[in-house]
N, C-alpha and C positions, 0 to 999 in steps of 0.2 A: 513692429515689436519694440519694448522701451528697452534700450540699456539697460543692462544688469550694474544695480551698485555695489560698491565695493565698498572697504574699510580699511582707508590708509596704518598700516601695524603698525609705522614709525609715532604716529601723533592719535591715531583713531577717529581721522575726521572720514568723511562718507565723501566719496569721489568715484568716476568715472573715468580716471586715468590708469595706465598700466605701464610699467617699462616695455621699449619695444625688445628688449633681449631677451631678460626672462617672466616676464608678464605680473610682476610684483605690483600691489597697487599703489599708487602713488598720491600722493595731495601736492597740491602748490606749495607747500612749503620745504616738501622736499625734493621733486621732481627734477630733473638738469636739462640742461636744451641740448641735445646734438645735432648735426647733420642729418642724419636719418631720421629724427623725432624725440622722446622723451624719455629719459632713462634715468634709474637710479644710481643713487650714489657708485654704488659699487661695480656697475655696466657702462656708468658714463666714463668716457673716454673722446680726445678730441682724434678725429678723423686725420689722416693723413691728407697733407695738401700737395695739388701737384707742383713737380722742380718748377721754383721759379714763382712762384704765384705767393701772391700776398691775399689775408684771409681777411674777410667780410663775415657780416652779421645782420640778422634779421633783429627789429628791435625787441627787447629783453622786457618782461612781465612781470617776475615778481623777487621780492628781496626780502630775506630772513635773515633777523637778529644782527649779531654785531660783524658779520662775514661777510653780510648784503650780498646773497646768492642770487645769481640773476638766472631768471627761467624763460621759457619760450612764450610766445603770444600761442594761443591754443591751437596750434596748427601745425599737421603731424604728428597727431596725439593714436594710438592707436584704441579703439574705441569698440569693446567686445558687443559682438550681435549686429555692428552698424551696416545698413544694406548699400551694396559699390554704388559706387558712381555712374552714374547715369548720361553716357556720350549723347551730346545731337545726332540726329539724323543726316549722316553726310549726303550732300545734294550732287548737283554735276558741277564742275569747278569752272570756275569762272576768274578773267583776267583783272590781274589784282589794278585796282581803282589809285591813279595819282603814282607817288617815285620816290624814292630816300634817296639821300646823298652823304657825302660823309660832312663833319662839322669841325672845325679846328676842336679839338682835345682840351680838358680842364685843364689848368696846372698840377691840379692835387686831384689824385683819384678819391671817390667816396662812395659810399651808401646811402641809402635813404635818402635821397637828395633833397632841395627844397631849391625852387626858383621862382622870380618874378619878373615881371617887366617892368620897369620904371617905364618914365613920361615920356624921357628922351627914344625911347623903344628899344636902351641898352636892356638885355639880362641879366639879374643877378644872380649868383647860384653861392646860397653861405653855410656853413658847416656839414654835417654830414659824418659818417664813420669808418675807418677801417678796422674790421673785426670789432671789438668791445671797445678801441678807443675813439673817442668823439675827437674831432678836431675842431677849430677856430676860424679855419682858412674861407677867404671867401673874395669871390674874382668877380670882373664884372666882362661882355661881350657886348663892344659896340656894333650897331646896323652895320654890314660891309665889312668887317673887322677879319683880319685870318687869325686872331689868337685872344686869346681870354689876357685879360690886367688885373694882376692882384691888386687888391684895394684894401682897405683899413681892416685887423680881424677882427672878431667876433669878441665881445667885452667875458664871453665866455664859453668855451667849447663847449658843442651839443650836437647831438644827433636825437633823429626823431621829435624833432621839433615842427612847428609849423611858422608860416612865415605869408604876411597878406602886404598887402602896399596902400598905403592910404591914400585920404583923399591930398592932403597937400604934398604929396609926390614920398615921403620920407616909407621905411619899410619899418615893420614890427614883425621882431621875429620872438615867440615865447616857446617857454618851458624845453620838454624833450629830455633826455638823458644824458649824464653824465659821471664818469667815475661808476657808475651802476647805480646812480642813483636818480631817481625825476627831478627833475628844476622847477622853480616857482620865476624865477628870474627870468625878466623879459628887457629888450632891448631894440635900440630906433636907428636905424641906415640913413644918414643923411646923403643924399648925392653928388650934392653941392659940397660939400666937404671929403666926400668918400672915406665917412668915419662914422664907429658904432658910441652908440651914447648910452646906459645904461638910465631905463625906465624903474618907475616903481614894479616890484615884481607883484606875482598875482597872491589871491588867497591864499592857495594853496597849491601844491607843486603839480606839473599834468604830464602825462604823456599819453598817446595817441589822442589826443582829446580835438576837438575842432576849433576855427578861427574863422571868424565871421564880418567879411565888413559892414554892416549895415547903412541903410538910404539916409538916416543922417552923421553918420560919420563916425560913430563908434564905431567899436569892435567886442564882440560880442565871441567870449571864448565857454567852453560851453564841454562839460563830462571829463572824462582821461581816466587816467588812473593815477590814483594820488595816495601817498603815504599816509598809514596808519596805525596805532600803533596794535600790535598781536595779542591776542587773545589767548593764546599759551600760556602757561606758566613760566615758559623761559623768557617772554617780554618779547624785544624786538621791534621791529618795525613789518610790516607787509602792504604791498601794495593791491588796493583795491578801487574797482570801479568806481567813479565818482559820476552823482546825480547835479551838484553843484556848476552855477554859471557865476560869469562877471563879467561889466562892463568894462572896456577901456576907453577911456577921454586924452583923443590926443591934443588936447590946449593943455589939458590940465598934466598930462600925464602917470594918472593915477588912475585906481580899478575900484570901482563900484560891485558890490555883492548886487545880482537881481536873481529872481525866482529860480527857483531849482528845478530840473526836466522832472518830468514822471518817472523815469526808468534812467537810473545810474548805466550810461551805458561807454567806451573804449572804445578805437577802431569804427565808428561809423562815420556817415557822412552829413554836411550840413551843407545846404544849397537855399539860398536868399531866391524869392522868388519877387519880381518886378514889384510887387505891394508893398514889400519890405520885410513880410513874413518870410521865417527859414524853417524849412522842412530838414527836420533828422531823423535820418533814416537807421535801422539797424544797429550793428556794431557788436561786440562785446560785454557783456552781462550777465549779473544772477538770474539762473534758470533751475526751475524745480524745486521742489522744498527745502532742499539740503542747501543752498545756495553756490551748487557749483556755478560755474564760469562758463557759460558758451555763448552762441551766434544768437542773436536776436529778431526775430519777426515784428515785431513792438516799432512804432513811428511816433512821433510830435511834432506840432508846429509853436516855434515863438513868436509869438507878438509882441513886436516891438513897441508897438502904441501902448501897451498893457503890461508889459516888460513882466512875463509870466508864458506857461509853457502849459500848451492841450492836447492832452493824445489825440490821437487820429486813428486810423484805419490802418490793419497791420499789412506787411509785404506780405506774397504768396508763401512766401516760407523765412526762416531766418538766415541771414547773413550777413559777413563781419569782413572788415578790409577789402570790399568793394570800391567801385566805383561812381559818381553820380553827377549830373552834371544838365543845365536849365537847356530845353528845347527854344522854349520860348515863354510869353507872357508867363502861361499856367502850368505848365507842363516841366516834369522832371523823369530824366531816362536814371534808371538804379541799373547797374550791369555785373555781374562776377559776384566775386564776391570767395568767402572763405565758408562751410555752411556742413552739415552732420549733426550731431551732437554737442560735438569739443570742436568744429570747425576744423577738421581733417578731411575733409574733400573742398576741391575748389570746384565752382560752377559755371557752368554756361549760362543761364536762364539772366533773360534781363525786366526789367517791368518798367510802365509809367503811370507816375501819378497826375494825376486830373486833379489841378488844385481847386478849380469850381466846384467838383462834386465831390470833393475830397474822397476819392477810389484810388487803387491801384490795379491797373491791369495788364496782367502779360504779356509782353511783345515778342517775336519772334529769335530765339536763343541766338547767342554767338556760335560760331564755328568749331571753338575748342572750350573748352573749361579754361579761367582764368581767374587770381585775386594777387591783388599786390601791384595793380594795374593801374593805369591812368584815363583820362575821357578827356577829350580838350573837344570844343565845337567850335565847326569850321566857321568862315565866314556864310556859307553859303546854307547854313544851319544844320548839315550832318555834322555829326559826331566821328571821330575818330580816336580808337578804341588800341590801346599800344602795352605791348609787354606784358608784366608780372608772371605768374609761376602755377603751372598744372601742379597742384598738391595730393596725393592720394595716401591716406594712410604712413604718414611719414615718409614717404616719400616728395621730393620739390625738385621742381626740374623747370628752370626759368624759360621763358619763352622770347624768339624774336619775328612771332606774326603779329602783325595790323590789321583792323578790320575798320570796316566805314559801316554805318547806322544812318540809315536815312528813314525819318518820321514821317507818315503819312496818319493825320487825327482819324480815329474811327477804324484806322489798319491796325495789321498787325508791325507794319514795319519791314525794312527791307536790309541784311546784313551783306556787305558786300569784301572780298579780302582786298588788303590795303598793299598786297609784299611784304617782305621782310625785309627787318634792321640787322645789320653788320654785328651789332652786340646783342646776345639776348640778354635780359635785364630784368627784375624785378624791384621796386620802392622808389623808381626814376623819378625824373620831375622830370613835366612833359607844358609847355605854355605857346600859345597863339602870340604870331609876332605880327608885327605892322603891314608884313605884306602878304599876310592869309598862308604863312608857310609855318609847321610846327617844329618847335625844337625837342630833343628827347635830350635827357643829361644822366648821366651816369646810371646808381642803381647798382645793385647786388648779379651777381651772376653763378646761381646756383646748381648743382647736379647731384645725382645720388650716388652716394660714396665721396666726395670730396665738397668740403667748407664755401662757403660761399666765397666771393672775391666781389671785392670795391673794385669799380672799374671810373676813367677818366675816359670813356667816350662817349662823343655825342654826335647825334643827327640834324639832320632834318625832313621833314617829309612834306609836300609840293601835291597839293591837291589835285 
């Protein structure tokens, strides 16, 4: 049955949003983020936090006129006529696969974390948020180490940024938000110096957008959502899905405009496959004639040789702030995800693409519904699948189960549970270290009825 549309009375644009208190309809431009989901002006109110606790934030979507109102990523939106959520089929339980242990603690707690591994097979873990402020702070964890070493900040505080490691060992970390607003500004981690340098920034400003390093050495950054200016009569600025890519040259350090994707799309994922082609998957985008905002079924691949972008074959259904991550040669697992209409139910169902025959076919669902999640692959080529948050209808309730994916070509695939983390966690950074064991790093920890919370702990988990 399709959604019923609505007609936002404040502006008169056509939307499929409502306050979750009293059901008024809403548009993005005027909608507010709570805890519990989307509310109007005059329903939104910040939640009470528990004694003690410091408040977190899930990243922020869109900004109006000269007050830069920041609104939710479309999740938790309550969404009239939409059919529940659809649980797996729970099986006979089985003994959770591998062991977590605890990890010496960040310095600084944060959300949305971003981590890599340099060359040395230290960690880095830089910016990040509490509640709406972005911070700068950024430590590094050496192999054997019992405590993280602040090291140079950030030339700019950012949360919701993204962050790859190049080929000559230095890191680049771009865009993401700040003050409420997207950054175009990007910047390079030297090791050797344990100092950030400020790059040419990009076109135009990104958040949730992808980062991509490509087989010869650029970096290949690719959609988001980027400022523009309103269509109202009151002016403004609003932030919309952007279709737009650009190269990065790190000799040169400077950003090259290349071909623009087929579908403006936010929140999805970009996985380089062994050819050098990147498949992107899903994400956030215009849907339906009105051009509201949801979850996307739509894919593409770049070619890099041709430095230009061909749709492909769409996923089974749409979904936004998943997860994705390379099996092997040809092969890409998509898992979670955010996914409804306006992307208020989170999902179990995962798929793989068959990059020979460019398909996507069903694998066997996860355990629970999950988005906001991570995938890191083992050495031993499973997958291991960590955190983010059961979403239903405004409701978000972070998780701390793991689960293991093992790929069998021509199967369905085999989901195995992994135990549980000490913290549950949703936007962590989760990275493969040198000796086949994974790190988990902070992330939001969310519940219904009280704000989300930045947290400073981190794992590890031991296949």
């Amino acid at each position: 049955m399709e959604t019923q549309r609505l007609t936002c009375e404040a502006h008169g644009e056509a939307t499929r949003l409502t306050c979750v208190d009293c059901s008024q309809p809403l548009c993005p431009k005027c909608m507010h983020r709570t805890e519990v989901g989307l509310k109007c002006g005059s329903c939104a109110a910040p939640a009470p936090l528990p004694p003690g606790a410091q408040q977190g934030s899930r990243r922020p979507l869109l900004l109006v006129g000269a007050g830069l109102a920041v609104a939710a990523l479309v999740v938790g939106v309550l969404v009239a006529g939409q059919s529940s959520r659809q649980e797996p089929t729970a099986g006979p339980p089985a003994a959770p696969v591998g062991t977590w242990t605890a990890a010496p603690n960040l310095a600084a707690i944060r959300g949305t974390a971003t981590a890599v591994v340099l060359d040395d097979g230290a960690v880095l873990v830089a910016g990040g948020g509490v509640g709406a402020l972005a911070i700068s702070a950024a430590e590094v964890l050496q192999p054997g180490s019992d405590a993280w070493e602040q090291v140079g900040q950030l030339g700019e505080a950012r949360r919701g940024h993204q962050a790859v490691l190049l080929d000559d060992g230095r890191v680049l970390v771009t865009g993401g938000l700040s003050a409420g607003a997207p950054l175009a500004s990007a910047e390079v981690y030297d090791p050797a110096t344990r100092s950030w340098t400020a790059v040419a920034p990009m076109t135009v400003p990104r958040l949730g957008h992808s980062l991509t390093v490509l087989n010869n050495g650029q970096v290949l950054a690719a959609g988001g959502s980027t400022l523009e200016a309103a269509e109202s009569a009151g002016g403004g600025q609003t932030i919309r899905s952007a279709a737009s890519a650009e190269l990065f040259d790190p000799e040169t350090g400077s950003w090259t405009a290349t071909g623009s994707m087929v579908s403006a799309r936010f929140e999805h994922t970009a996985t380089r496959l062994r050819d050098g082609r990147v498949v992107m998957a899903g994400g956030l985008g215009p849907v339906g004639e009105g051009g509201e905002v949801g979850p996307l079924a739509s894919t593409e691949i770049y070619d890099f040789a041709a430095s230009a972008f061909v749709g492909s074959t769409d996923l089974s259904g749409p979904r936004a702030n998943h997860a994705a991550v390379l099996l092997n040669d040809d092969a890409v697992l998509v898992t979670g995800g955010a996914g409804g209409d306006a992307g208020d139910i989170s999902l179990a169902s995962a798929e793989v693409f068959d990059a020979r025959a460019g398909t996507w076919n069903t694998v066997e669902p996860m355990g629970g519904t999950r988005t906001g999640h991570t995938a890191t692959r083992l050495d031993d080529g499973r997958v291991l699948v960590v955190g983010g948050e059961s979403v239903q209808r405004g409701t978000r309730r972070s998780l701390k189960s793991a689960e293991v994916f093992e790929f069998d070509a021509g199967a369905n695939g085999q989901w195995n549970p992994a135990g549980d983390m000490g913290c549950p966690r949703s936007e962590q950074a989760s990275v493969l270290l040198e000796d086949g064991t994974v790190l988990v790093a902070a992330g939001d920890a969310a519940f219904p009825g009280s704000a989300p919370i930045a947290q400073s702990c981190t794992e590890l988990y031991k296949p």
